[in-house]
DRENTI-559191 format. One line per 2 residues: number of its first residue (from 1); for each residue x, y, z of N, C-alpha, C. Coordinates in steps of 0.02 Angstrom, whole numbers, plus 50000, padded with zeros to 5 digits. Example, Ala and Ser with C-alpha at 12.3 -4.5 7.8 and 13.67 -1.06 7.14 Angstrom:
<rs>
1	50660 49716 50390 50615 49775 50390 50660 49835 50390  50642 49888 50354 50684 49947 50357 50645 50002 50394
</rs>
This chain:
<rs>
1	50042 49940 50000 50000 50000 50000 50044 50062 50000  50042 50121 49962 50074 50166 49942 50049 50213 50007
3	50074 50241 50049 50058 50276 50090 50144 50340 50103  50134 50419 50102 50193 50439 50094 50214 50442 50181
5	50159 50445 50218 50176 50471 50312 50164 50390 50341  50200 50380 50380 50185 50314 50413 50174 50339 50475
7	50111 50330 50495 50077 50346 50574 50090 50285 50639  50075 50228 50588 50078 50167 50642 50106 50116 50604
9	50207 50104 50630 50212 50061 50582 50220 49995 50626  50212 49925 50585 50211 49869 50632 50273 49850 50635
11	50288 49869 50698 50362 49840 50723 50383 49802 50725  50431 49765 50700 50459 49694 50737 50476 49708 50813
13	50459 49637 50804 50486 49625 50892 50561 49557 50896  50582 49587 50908 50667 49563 50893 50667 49513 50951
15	50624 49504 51002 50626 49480 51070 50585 49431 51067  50540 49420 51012 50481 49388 50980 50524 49291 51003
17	50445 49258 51031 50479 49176 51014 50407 49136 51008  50387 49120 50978 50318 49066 50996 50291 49073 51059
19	50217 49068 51071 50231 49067 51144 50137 49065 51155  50094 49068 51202 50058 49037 51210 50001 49104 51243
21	50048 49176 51242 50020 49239 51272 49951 49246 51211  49901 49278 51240 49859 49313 51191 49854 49391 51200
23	49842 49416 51121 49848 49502 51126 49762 49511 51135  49760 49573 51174 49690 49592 51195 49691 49674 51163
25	49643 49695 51130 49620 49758 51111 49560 49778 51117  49551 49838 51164 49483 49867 51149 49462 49931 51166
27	49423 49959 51111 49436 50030 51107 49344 50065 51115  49332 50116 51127 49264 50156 51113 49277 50193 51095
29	49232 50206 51042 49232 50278 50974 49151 50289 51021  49160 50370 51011 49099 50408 51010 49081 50458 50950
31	49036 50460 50931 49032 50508 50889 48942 50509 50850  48952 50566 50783 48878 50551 50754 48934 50542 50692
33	48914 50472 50669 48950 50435 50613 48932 50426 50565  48982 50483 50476 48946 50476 50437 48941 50399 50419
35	48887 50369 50360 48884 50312 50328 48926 50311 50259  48971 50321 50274 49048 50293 50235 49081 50242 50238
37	49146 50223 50189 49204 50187 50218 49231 50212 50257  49258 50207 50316 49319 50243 50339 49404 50231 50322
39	49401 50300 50314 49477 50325 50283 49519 50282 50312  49528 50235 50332 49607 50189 50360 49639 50197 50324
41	49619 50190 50253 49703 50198 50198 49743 50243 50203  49730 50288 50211 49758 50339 50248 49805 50366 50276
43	49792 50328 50318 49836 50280 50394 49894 50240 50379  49895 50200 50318 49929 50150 50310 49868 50075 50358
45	49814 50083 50371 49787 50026 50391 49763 49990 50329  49732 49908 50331 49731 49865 50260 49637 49859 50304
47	49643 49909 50380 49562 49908 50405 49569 49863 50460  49520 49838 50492 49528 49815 50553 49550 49731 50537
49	49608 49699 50579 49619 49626 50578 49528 49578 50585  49549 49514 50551 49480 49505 50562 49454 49467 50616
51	49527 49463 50681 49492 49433 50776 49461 49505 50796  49471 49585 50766 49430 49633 50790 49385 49636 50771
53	49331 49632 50828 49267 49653 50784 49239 49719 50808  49202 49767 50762 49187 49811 50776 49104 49809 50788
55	49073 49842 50834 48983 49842 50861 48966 49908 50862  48895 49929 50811 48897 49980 50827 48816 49993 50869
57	48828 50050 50922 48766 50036 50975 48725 50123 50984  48662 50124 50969 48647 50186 51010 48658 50213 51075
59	48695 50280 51084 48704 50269 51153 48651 50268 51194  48623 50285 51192 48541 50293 51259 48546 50220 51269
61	48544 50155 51214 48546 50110 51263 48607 50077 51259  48654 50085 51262 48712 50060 51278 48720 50082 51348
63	48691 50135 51373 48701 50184 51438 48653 50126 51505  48613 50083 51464 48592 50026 51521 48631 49971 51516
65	48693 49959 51491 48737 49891 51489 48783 49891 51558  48773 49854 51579 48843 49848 51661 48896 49864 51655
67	48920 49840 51592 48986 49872 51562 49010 49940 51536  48959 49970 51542 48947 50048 51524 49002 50068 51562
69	49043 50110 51495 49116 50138 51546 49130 50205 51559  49074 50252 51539 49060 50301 51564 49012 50331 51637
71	49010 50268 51681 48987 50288 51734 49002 50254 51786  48969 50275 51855 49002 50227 51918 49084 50272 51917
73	49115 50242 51951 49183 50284 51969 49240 50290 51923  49220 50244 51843 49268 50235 51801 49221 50307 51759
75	49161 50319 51758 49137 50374 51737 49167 50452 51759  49190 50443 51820 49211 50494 51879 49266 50520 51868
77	49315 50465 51830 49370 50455 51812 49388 50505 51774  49350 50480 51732 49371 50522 51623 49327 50579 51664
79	49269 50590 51705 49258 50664 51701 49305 50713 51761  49334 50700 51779 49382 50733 51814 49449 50734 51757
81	49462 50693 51741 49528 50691 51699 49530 50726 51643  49475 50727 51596 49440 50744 51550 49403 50768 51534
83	49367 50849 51563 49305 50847 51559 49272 50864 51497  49326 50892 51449 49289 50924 51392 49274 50861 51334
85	49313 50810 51357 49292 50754 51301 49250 50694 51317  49251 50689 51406 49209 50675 51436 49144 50706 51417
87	49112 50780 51415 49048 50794 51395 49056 50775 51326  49095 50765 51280 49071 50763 51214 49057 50692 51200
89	49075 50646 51225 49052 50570 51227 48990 50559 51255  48990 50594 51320 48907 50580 51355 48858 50609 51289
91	48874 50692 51254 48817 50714 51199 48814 50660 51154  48860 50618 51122 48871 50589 51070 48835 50502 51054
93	48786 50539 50980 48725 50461 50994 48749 50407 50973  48820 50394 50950 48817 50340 50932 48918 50323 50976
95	48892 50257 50990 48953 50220 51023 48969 50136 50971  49039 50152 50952 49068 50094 50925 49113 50073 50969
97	49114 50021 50983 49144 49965 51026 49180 49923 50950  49265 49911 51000 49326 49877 50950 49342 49836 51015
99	49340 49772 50989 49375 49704 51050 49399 49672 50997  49462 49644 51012 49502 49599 50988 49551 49547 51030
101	49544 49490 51008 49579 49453 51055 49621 49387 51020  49687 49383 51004 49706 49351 50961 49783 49317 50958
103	49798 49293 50944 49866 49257 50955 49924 49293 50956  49992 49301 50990 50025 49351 50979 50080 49329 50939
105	50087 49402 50908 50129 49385 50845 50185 49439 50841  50213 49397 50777 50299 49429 50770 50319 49501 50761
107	50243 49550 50742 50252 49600 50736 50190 49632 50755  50178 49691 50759 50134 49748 50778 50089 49786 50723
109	50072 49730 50661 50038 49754 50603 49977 49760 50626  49955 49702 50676 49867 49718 50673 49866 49773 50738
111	49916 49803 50785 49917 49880 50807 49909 49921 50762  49936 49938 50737 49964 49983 50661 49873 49979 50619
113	49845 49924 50593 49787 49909 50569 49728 49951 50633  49715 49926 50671 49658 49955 50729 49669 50019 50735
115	49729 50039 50734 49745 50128 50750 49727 50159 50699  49743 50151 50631 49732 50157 50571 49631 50174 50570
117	49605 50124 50601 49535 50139 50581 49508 50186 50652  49545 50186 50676 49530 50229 50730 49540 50298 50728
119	49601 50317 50687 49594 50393 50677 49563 50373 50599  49544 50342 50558 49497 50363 50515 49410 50394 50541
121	49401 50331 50596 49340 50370 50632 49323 50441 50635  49385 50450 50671 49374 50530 50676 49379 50597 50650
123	49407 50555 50567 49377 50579 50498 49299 50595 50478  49246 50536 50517 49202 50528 50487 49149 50566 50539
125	49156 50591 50588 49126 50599 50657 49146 50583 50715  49178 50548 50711 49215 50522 50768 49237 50593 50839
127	49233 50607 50909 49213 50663 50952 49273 50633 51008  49262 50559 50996 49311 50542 51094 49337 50470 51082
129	49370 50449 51097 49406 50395 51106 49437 50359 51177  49407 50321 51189 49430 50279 51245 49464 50237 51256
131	49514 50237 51289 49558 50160 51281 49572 50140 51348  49517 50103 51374 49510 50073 51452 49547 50043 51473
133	49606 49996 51412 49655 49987 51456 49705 50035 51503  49699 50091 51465 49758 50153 51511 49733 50172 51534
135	49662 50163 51547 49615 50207 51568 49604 50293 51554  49600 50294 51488 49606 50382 51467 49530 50367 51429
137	49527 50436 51435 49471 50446 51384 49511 50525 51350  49499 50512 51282 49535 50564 51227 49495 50605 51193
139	49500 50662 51187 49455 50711 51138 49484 50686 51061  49470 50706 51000 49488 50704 50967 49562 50728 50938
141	49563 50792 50942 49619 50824 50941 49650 50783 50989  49663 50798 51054 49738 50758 51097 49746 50672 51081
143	49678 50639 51060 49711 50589 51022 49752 50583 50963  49710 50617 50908 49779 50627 50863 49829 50652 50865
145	49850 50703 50928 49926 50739 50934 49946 50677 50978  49923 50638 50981 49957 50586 51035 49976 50537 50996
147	49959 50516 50943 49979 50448 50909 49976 50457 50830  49951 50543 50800 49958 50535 50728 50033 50581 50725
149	50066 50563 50723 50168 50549 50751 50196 50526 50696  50242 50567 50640 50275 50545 50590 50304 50478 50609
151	50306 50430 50580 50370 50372 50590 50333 50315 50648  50297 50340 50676 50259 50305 50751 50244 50356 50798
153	50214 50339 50842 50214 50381 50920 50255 50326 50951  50288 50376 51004 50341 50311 51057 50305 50262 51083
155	50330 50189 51091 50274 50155 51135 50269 50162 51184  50292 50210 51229 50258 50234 51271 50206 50262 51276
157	50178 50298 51223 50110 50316 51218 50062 50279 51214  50076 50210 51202 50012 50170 51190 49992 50133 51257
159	50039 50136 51317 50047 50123 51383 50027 50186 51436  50036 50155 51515 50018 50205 51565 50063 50172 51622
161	50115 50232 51635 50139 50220 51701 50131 50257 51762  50116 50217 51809 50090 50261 51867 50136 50237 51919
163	50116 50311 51975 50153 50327 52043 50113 50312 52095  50105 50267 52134 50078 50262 52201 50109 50241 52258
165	50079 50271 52310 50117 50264 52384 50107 50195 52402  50160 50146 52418 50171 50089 52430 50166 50091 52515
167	50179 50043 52571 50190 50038 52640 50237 50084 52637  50216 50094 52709 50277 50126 52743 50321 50178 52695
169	50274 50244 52681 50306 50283 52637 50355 50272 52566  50348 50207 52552 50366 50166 52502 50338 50199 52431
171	50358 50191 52369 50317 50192 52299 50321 50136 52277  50257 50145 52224 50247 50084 52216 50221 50103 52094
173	50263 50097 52074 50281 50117 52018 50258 50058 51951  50184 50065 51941 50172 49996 51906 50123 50020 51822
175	50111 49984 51769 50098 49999 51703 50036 49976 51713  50006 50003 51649 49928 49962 51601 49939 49972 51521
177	49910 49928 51515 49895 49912 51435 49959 49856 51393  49986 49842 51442 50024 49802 51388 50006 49722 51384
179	49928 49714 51382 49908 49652 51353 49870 49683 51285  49896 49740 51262 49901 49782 51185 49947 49706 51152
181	50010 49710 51180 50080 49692 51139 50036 49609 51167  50007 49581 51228 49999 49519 51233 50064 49507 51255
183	50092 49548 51346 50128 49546 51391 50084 49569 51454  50122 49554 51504 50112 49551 51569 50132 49636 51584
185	50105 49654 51627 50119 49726 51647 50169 49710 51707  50195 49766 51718 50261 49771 51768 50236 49825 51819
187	50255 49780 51871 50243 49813 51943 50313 49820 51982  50343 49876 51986 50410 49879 52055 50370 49907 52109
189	50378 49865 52161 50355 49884 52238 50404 49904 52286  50408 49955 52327 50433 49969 52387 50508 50015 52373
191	50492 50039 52328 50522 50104 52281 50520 50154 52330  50588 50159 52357 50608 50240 52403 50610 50313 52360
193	50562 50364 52407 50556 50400 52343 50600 50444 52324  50677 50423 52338 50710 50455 52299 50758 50430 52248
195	50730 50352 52235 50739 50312 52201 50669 50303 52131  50627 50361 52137 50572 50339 52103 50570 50357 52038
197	50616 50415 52003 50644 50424 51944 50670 50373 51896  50727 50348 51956 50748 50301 51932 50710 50233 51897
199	50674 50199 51950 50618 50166 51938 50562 50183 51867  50550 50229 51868 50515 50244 51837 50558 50235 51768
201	50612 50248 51755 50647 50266 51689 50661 50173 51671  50689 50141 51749 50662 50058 51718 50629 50031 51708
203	50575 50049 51697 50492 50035 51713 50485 50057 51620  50502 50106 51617 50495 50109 51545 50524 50073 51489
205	50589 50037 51503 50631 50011 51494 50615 49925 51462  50574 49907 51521 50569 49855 51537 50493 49846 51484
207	50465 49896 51492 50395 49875 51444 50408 49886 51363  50459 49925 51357 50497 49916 51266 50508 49858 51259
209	50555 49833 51280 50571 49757 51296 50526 49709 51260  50442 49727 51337 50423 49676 51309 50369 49702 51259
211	50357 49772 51232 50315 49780 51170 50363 49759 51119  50424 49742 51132 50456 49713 51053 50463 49633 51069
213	50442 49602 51102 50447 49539 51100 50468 49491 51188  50492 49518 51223 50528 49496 51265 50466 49471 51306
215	50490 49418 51375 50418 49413 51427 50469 49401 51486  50438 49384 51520 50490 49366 51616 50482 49294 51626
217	50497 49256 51627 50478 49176 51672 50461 49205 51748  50452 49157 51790 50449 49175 51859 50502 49156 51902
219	50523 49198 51943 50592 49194 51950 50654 49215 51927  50642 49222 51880 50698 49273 51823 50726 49322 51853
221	50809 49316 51869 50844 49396 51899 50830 49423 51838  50853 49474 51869 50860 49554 51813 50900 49569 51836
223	50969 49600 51820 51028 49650 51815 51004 49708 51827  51017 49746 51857 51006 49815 51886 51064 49858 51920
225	51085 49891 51859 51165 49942 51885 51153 49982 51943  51186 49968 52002 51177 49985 52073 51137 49953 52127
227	51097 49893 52092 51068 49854 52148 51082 49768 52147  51112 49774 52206 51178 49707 52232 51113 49650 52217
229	51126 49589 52184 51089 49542 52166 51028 49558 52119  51026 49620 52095 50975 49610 52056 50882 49609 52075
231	50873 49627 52026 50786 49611 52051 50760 49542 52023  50710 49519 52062 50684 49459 52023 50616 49444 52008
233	50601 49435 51960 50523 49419 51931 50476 49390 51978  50409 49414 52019 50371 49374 52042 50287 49368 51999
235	50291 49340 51970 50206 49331 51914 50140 49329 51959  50100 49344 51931 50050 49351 51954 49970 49377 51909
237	49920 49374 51944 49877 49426 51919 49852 49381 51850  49792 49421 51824 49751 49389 51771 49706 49444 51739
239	49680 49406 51682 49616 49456 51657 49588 49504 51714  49567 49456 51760 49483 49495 51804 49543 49533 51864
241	49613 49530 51863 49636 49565 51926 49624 49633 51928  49612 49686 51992 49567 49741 51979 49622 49795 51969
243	49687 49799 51981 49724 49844 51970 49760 49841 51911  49765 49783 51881 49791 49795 51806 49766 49761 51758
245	49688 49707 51755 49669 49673 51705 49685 49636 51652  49730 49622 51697 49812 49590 51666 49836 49560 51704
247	49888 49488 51686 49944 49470 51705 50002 49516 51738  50049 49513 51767 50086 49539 51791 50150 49503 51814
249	50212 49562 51805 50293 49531 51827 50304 49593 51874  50281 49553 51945 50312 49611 52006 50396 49575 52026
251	50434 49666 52021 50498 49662 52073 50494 49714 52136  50526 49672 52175 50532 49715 52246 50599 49769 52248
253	50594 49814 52263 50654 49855 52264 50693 49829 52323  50718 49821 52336 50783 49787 52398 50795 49861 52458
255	50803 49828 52536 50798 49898 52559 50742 49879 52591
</rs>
């Protein structure tokens, strides 16, 4: 496909081996949506892989589903965080729902593909964008300055790392969304906070890694310049776990 800007290109993952992980995607479009194709070509997308499927729902009643992710305290969320794209999703009558769930593979084409029809959306009407794994909700504009990025957006953008107070004045420095790539998210616990930069900069480190291919066994040291023995992998966590909806590779900071 002849495309001159590459927005989302599919990466290899150099760290890549067979393996038995599954990739999870899922996204909410809000908007009033013309009845078009949407522009993915665009994008460089070939349109959505075909384990995504796309649903499209009125909102008034999508707003009675349990899963409704605009209300209850995940509603509270995007409207404190967000409020101006937060109201434009609540005005907005129509909600498309993107789930995908599919074998993981050697590269990041069917990322590159879903993103692709996702800023075509917002070609067509498209108002807000949700991506519950990071838990953001996006206006239009700050989604596309966030990921329509000559060459790629960093993968850090397609992730979320957060700061929380661990015991005993401790941090506690852990990710979401990287069952995107169909990896385990990374948790460091008991992070002194004047060690939390630091942390944080391995924390980023560690999830490149594994958006290009890499994973942890359990038990696995890790090398860590300045900490005597290393950190070591403890696994955990699943789909339904409530802090990362995800698998997980916790290390303890030593200390």
């Amino acid at each position: 496909m002849s495309n001159p800007v590459s927005y989302f290109p599919a990466w290899q993952r150099p760290h890549w081996q067979p393996n038995d992980e599954e990739v999870i995607l899922q996204f909410y479009a809000f908007g009033n949506f013309q009845p078009t194709r949407v522009p993915s070509a665009t994008y460089g997308s070939d349109g959505l892989p075909e384990e995504v499927q796309l649903t499209s729902h009125h909102h008034h009643v999508l707003r009675d589903w349990e899963g409704y992710p605009l209300k209850g305290p995940l509603g509270e969320l995007f409207k404190n965080d967000a409020p101006e794209a937060y109201e434009q999703a609540i005005a907005a009558p129509q909600v498309l729902v993107l789930h995908g769930r599919f074998k993981d593979q050697a590269d990041t084409g069917y990322l590159r593909d879903t993103y692709g029809v996702l800023a075509g959306l917002l070609d067509i009407g498209g108002v807000a964008i949700l991506d519950p794994q990071i838990l953001t909700l996006f206006g239009a504009e700050e989604w596309r300055s966030r990921y329509l990025i000559k060459d790629g957006a960093p993968l850090r953008n397609h992730l979320l790392i957060l700061r929380d107070e661990d015991d005993a004045g401790r941090y506690w420095i852990h990710t979401r969304g990287l069952r995107k790539f169909g990896r385990a998210d990374i948790s460091l616990r008991n992070v002194p906070e004047n060690e939390t930069d630091r942390a944080g900069a391995l924390c980023q480190r560690l999830i490149e890694l594994e958006a290009l291919g890499a994973h942890f066994a359990d038990g696995q040291a890790l090398e860590v310049d300045g900490i005597f023995g290393g950190l070591v992998a403890a696994l955990g966590g699943g789909y339904d776990d409530p802090q990362f909806n995800n698998t997980y590779a916790e290390f303890y900071w030593p200390g």
